[in-house]
C-alpha positions in Angstrom: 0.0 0.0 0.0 1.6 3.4 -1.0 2.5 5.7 1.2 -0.2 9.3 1.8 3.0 11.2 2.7 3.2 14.2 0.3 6.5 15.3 -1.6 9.7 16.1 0.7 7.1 15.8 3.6 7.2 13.4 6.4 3.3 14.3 7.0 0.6 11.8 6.6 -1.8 14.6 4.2 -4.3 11.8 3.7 -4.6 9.9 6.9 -8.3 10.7 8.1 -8.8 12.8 10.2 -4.8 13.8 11.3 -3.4 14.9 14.8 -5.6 17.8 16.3 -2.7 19.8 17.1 -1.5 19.7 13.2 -5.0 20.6 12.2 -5.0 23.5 14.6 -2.0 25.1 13.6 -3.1 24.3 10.1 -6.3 26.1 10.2 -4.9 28.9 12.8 -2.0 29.9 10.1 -4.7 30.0 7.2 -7.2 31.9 9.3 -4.5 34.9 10.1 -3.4 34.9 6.7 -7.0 35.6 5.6 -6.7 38.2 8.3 -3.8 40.0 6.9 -5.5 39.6 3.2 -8.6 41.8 4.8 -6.1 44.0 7.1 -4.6 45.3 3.9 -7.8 46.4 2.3 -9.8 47.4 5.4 -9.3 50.9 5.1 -9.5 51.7 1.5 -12.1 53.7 -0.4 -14.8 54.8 2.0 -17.3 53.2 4.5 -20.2 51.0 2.5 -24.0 52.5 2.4 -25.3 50.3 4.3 -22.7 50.4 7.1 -23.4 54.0 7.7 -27.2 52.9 8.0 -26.1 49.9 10.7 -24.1 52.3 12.9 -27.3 54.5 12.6 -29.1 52.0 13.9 -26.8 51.4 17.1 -27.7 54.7 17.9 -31.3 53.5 18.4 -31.0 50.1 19.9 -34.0 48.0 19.4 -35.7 44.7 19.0 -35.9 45.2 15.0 -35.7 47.5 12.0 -38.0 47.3 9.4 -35.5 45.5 7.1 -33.4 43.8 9.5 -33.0 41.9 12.9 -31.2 44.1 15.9 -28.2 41.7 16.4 -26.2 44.0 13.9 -27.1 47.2 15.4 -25.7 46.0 18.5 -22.5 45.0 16.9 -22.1 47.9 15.2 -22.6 50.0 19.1 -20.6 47.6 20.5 -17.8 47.8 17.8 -18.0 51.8 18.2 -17.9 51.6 22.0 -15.4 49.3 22.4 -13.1 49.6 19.7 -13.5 53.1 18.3 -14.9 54.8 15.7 -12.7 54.4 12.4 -13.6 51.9 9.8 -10.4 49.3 11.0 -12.3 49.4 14.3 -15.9 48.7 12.9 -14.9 46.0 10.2 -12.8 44.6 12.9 -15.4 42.2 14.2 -16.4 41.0 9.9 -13.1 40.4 9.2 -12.5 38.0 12.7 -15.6 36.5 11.6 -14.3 35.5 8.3 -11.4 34.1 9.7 -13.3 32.2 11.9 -15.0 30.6 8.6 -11.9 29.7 7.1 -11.0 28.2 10.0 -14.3 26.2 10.3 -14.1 25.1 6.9 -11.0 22.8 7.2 -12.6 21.9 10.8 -15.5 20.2 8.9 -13.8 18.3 6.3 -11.7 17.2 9.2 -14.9 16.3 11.2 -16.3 14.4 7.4 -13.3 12.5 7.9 -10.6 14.0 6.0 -7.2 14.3 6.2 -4.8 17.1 6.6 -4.7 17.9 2.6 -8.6 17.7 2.6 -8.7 19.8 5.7 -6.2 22.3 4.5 -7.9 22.4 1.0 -11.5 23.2 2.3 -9.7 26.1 4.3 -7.8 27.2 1.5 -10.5 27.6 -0.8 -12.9 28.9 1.5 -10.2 31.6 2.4 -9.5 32.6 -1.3 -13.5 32.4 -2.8 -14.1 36.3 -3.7 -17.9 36.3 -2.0 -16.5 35.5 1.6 -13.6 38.0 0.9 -16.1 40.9 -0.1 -18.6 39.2 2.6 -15.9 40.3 5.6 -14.4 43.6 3.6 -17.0 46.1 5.7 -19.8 45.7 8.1 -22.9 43.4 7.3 -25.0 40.6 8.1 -23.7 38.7 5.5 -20.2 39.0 7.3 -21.5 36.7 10.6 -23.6 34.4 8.5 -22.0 31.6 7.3 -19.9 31.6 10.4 -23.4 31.0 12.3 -24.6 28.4 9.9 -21.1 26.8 9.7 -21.2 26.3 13.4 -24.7 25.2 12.9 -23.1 22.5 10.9 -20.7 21.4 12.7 -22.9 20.3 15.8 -25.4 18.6 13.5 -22.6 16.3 11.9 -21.3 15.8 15.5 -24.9 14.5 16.5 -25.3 12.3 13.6 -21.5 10.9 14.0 -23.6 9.7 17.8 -23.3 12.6 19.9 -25.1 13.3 22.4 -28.8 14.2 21.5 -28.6 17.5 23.7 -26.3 19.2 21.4 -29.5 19.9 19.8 -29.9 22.6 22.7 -26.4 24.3 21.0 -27.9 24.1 18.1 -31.2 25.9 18.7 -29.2 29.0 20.8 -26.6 29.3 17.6 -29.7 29.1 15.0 -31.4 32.0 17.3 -28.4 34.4 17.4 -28.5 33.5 13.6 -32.0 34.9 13.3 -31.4 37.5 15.4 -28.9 38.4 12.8 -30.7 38.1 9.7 -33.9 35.9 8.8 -32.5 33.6 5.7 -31.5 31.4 9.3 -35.0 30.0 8.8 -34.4 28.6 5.4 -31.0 27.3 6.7 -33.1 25.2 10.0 -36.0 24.8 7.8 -33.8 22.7 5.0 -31.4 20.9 7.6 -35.0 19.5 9.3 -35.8 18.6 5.7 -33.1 16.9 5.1 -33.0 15.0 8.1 -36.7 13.6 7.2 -35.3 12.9 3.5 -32.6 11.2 4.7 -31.9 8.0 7.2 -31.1 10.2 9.8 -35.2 10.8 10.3 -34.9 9.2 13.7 -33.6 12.5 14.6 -36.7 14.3 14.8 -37.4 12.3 17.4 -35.6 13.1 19.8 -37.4 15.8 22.8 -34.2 17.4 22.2 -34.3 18.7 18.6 -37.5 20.5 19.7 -36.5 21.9 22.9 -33.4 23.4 20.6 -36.2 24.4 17.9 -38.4 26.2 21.2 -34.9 27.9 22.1 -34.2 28.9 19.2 -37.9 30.8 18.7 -37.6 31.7 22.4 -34.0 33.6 21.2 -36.1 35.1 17.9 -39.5 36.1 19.9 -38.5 39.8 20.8 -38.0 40.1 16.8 -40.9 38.3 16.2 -43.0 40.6 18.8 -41.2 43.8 17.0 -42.0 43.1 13.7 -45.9 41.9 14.7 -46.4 45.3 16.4 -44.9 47.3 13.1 -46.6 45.2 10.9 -44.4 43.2 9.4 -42.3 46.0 7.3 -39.6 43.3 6.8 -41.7 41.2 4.4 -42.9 44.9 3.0 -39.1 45.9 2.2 -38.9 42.7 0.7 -41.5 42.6 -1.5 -40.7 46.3 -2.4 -36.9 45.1 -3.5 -38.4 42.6 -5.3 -40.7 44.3 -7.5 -38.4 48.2 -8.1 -34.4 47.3 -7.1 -33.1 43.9 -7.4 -31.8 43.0 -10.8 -34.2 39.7 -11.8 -32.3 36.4 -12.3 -34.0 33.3 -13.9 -32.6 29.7 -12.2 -29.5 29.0 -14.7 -28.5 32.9 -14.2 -29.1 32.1 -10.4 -26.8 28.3 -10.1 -24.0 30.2 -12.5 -23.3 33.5 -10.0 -22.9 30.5 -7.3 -19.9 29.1 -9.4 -18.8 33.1 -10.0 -19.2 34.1 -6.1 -16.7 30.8 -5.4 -14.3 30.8 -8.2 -15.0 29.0 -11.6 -12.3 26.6 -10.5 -13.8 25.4 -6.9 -16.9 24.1 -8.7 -15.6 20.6 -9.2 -15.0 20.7 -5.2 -18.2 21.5 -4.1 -20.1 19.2 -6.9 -17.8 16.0 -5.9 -19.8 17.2 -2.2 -22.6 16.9 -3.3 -21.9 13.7 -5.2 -20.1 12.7 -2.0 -23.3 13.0 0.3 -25.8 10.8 -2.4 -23.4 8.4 -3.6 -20.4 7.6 -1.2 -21.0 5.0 1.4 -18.8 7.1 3.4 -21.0 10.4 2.6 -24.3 9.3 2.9 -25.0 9.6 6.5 -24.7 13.0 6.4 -26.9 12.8 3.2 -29.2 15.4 5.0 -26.7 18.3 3.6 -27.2 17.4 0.3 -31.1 17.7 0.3 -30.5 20.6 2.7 -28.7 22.2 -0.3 -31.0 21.7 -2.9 -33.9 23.0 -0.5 -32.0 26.1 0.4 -31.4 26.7 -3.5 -34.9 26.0 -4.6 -36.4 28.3 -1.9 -34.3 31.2 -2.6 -35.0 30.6 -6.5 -38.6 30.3 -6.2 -38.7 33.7 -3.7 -36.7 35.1 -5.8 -34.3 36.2 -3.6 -30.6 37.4 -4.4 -28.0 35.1 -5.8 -25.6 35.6 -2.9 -28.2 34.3 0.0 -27.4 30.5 -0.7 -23.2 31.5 -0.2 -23.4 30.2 3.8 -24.1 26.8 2.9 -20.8 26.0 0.7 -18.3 25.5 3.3 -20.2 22.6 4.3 -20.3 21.3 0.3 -16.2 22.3 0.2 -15.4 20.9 3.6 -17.5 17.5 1.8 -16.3 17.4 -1.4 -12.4 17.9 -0.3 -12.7 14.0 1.0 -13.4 12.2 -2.1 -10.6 14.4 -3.9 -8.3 13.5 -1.3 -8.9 10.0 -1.3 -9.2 10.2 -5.1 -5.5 12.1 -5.8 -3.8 9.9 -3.0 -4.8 7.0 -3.8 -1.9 6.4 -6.3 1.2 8.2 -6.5 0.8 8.6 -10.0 -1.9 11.5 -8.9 -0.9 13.0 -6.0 1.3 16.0 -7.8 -1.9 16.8 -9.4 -3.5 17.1 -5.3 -0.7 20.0 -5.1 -1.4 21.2 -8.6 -4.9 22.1 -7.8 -4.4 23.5 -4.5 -1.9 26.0 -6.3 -4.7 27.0 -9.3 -7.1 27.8 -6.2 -4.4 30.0 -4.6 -3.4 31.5 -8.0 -6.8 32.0 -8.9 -8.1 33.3 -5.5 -4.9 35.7 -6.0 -6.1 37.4 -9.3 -9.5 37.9 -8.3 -8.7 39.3 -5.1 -8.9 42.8 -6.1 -12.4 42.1 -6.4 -13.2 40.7 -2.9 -11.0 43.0 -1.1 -10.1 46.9 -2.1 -6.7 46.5 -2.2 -6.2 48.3 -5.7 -6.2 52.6 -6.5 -9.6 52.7 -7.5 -8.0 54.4 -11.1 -6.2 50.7 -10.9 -8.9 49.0 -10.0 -11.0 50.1 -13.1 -8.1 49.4 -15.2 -7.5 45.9 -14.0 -11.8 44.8 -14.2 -11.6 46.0 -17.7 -9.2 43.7 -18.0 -11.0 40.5 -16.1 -14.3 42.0 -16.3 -15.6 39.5 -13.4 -17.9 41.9 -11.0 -19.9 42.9 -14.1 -20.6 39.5 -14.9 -22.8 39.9 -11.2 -25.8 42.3 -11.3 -27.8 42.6 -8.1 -29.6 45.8 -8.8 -31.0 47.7 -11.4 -29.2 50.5 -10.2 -25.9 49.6 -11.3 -23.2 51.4 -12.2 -20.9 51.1 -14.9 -17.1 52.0 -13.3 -17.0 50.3 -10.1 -19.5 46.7 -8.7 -21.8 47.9 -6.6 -20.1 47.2 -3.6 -17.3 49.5 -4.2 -19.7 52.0 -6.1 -21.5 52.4 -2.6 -18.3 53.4 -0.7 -17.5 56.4 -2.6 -19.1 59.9 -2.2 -20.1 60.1 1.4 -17.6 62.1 2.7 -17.9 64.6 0.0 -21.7 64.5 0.5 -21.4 65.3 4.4 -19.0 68.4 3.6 -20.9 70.0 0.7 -24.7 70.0 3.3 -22.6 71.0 5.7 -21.2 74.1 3.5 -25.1 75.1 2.9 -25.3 74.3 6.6 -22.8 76.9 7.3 -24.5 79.3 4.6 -27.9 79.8 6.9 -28.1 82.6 9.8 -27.1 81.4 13.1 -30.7 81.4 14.4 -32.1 79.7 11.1 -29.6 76.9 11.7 -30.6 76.1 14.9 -34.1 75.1 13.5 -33.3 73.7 10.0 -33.4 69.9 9.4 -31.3 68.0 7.3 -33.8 65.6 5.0 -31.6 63.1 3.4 -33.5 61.3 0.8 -32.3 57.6 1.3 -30.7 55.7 4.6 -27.1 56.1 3.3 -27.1 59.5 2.7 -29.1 60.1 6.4 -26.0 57.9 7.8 -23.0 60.3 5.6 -24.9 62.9 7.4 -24.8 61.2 11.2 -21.5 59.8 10.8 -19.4 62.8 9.8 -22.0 65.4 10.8 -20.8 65.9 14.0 -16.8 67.1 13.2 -19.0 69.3 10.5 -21.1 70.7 13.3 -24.6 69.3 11.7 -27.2 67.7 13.2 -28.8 64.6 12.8 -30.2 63.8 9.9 -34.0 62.8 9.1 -35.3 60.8 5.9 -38.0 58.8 5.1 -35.7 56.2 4.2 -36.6 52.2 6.2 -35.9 53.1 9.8 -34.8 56.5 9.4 -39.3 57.1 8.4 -39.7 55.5 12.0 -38.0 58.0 13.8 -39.7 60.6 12.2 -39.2 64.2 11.8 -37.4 64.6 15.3 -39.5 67.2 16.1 -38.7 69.9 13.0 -41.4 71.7 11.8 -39.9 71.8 7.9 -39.6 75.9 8.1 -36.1 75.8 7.1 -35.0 72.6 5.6 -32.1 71.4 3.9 -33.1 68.6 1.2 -31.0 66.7 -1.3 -30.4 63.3 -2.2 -32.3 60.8 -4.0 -35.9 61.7 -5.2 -34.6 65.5 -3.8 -36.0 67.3 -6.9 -39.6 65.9 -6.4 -39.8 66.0 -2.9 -38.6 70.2 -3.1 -42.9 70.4 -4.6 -43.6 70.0 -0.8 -42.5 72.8 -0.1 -43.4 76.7 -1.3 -40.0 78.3 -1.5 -37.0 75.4 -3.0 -34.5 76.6 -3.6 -31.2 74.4 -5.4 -28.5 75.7 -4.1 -25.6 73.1 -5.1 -25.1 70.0 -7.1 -22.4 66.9 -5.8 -20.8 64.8 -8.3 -18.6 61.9 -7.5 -17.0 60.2 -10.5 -17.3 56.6 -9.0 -20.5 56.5 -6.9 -23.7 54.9 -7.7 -26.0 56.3 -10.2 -28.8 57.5 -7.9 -25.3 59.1 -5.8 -24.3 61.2 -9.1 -25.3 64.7 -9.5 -27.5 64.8 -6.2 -29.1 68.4 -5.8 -29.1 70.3 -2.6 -32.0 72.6 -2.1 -33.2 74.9 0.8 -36.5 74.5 1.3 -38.8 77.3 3.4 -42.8 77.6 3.6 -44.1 73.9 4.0 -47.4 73.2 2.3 -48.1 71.8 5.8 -45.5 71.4 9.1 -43.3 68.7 8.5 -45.0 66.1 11.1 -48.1 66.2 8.6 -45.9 65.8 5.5 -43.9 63.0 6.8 -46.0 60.2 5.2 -45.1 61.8 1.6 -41.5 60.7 2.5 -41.8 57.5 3.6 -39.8 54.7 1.0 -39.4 50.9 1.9 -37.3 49.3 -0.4 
């Protein structure tokens, strides 16, 4: 029997499983490399729209937002009031989380049985896939996701390898923290209790203590729950409304091929030989569950319609699977085993050229340069309003800055006693978060809008007699008002399109006090 030692190495790469400690430092050495990869982009550009929103939200702790759960509200407080107040300190916390996935990843082929190469390949190609990199680059729920679902994971296969049935208890308080961080956790719980009745591991379900985690987990979600009852469910409303006006339409092929683009072209044979692994392997099939847990995750999202990048938490699992069979299929004869090395390097070199994309580490002048080049972000579309320069993600951390100094120039402009009274009325969430983020170093108060949660927390008491608007729908908002007057115009050459020649007006004489207006500004989308 040949040898699973790999070349000039006196390691056993394909001996199941491995030592723990070689594992550890295996994973720990991957993980801090991914941490250096995000270190080195973390302060480029600007901060991301919807980060200025989040830390908006911290400043109005609650039980819910009408588009999202309060878990990263309180990250986003908690980042600010522990670490500080600069973008390192706020994606601090992302970027730990994404190394914590990496790290995860080669914990759970090592937990499907593999050995050191199949653990160290899972990590390596969960660490270089661009959607995990760009996942961890700023502030999000999609950040803390698949490290909740991966965790998820790994207590399930620890159950079915005969744990003990109470893990399920772990389970339930991981899988509520996961929807108090963002709802698409019920698809994730809904399709692993699928797959558990699809599959031989039915017995399962069972158990009291699968639905004492289940009652723990809703226990953890009911102050949501409660929240979004009271307000009326505005998260299925902002849904519906992104649905139907902003998210760019994808049929099911469009849908499955951004999955291979979000991972790297080259990882799909990984995750496929997963999902091979779970249905066909003897080895693979009692954790069969995964694979139907897979194909119930996809088919939900495709038939809500519901963006392309909402499925990305389950693939570690699929790339933590499908690095087994590779492993035992490359070092199974030495004939194959340079070709085990060969791979790993394509997924490193590959991971290497598009990592401009999941990370800013580029000039932007380079950047654009470079995607013309290897046009890969414009392959992806997730909204209508795209623009043409820069992926949206990048697009949306440009302009902010400049926005917050040109309102507060016309800020400055207005008589000391007219200042005192005048609102700033941002016409979107991002803009409203520009505004409270740098306001306060510009001597500007909060901003209002009509924008998601910024429309719950109303006017803040203005009466609209002096009122600076600009921003999106600005120019039909400035009819509200009997005296508009436009008194500037900010351009930014790489922002979004609804971002590019916003007008600034000074608006006097309401057509009624701002309190009775307010529903005229109200946008959920």
């Amino acid at each position: 029997m040949t040898s699973p030692r790999g070349p000039r190495s006196g390691i056993d790469w394909a001996t199941p499983r491995g030592p723990v400690r070689a594992s550890v430092v295996l994973f720990s050495s991957l993980s801090l490399l991914r941490l250096l990869i995000q270190f080195a982009g973390i302060n480029h550009y600007g901060w991301f729209r919807d980060e200025l929103y989040y830390m908006a939200c911290g400043e109005h702790l609650a039980w819910g937002y009408v588009d999202q759960p309060p878990l990263i509200a309180l990250i986003s407080w908690f980042a600010r009031h522990v670490f500080g107040n600069s973008m390192f300190d706020v994606r601090l916390l992302p970027a730990l989380a994404g190394a914590a996935v990496v790290f995860l990843a080669g914990w759970i082929a090592r937990e499907f049985g593999g050995g050191l190469w199949a653990q160290m390949f899972a990590a390596l190609a969960t660490l270089f896939a661009p959607a995990y990199l760009a996942f961890d680059s700023f502030l999000s729920m999609n950040a803390f996701e698949p490290l909740i679902w991966a965790l998820c994971a790994l207590i399930v296969i620890h159950i079915a390898k005969g744990g003990s049935p109470a893990l399920w208890l772990l389970f339930g308080a991981v899988a509520g923290i996961g929807l108090e961080n963002k709802h698409t956790m019920l698809v994730f719980g809904f399709a692993v209790a699928a797959g558990l009745l699809l599959s031989d591991h039915r017995r399962l379900l069972y158990s009291k203590w699968i639905w004492l985690g289940g009652a723990l987990a809703l226990a953890l979600f009911l102050p949501n729950l409660i929240w979004e009852a009271r307000h009326g469910w505005p998260q299925i409303q902002v849904v519906r409304a992104g649905q139907e006006y902003k998210n760019y339409p994808v049929g099911p092929l469009r849908f499955f091929f951004e999955q291979i683009l979000f991972l790297q072209p080259v990882q799909l044979p990984v995750w496929v030989a997963g999902l091979v692994w779970f249905f066909a392997a003897p080895e693979g099939k009692r954790f069969r569950f995964f694979g139907w847990a897979y194909f119930i995750v996809m088919a939900i999202f495709i038939v809500l319609h519901g963006k392309t990048y909402y499925p990305l938490p389950i693939y570690p699992i699929l790339i933590g699977a499908g690095s087994v069979p590779l492993e035992r299929f490359l070092f199974a004869a030495q004939r194959r085993r340079w070709v085990a090395w060969a791979y790993g390097a394509i997924i490193v070199m590959a991971g290497v050229v598009s990592l401009p994309f999941g990370v800013p580490l580029l000039p932007v002048d380079t950047f654009v340069r470079y995607s013309q080049i290897l046009p890969y972000s414009r392959t992806v579309k997730m909204e209508r309003d795209a623009t043409v320069a820069l992926p949206q993600l990048y697009a949306d951390m440009f302009g902010w800055d400049n926005l917050a100094a040109t309102v507060g120039r016309v800020y400055h402009t207005l008589p000391e006693a007219e200042q005192r009274s005048c609102a700033i009325l941002a016409g979107n969430y991002g803009e409203a978060g520009a505004i409270d983020y740098y306001g306060p170093a510009l001597g500007l108060p909060k901003a209002i809008s009509g924008h998601n949660n910024y429309y719950l927390w109303g006017p803040r008491g203005y009466s609209g007699e002096c009122v600076i608007l600009f921003g999106e729908n600005a120019d039909r908002y400035a009819n509200l008002f009997g005296e508009a007057q436009r008194v500037a115009t900010i351009t930014e050459q790489y922002a979004m399109p609804s971002e590019q020649g916003v007008h600034v007006y000074v608006c006097r004489q309401p057509r009624a006090s701002l309190a009775i207006l307010w529903p005229n500004f109200k946008m959920m989308i």
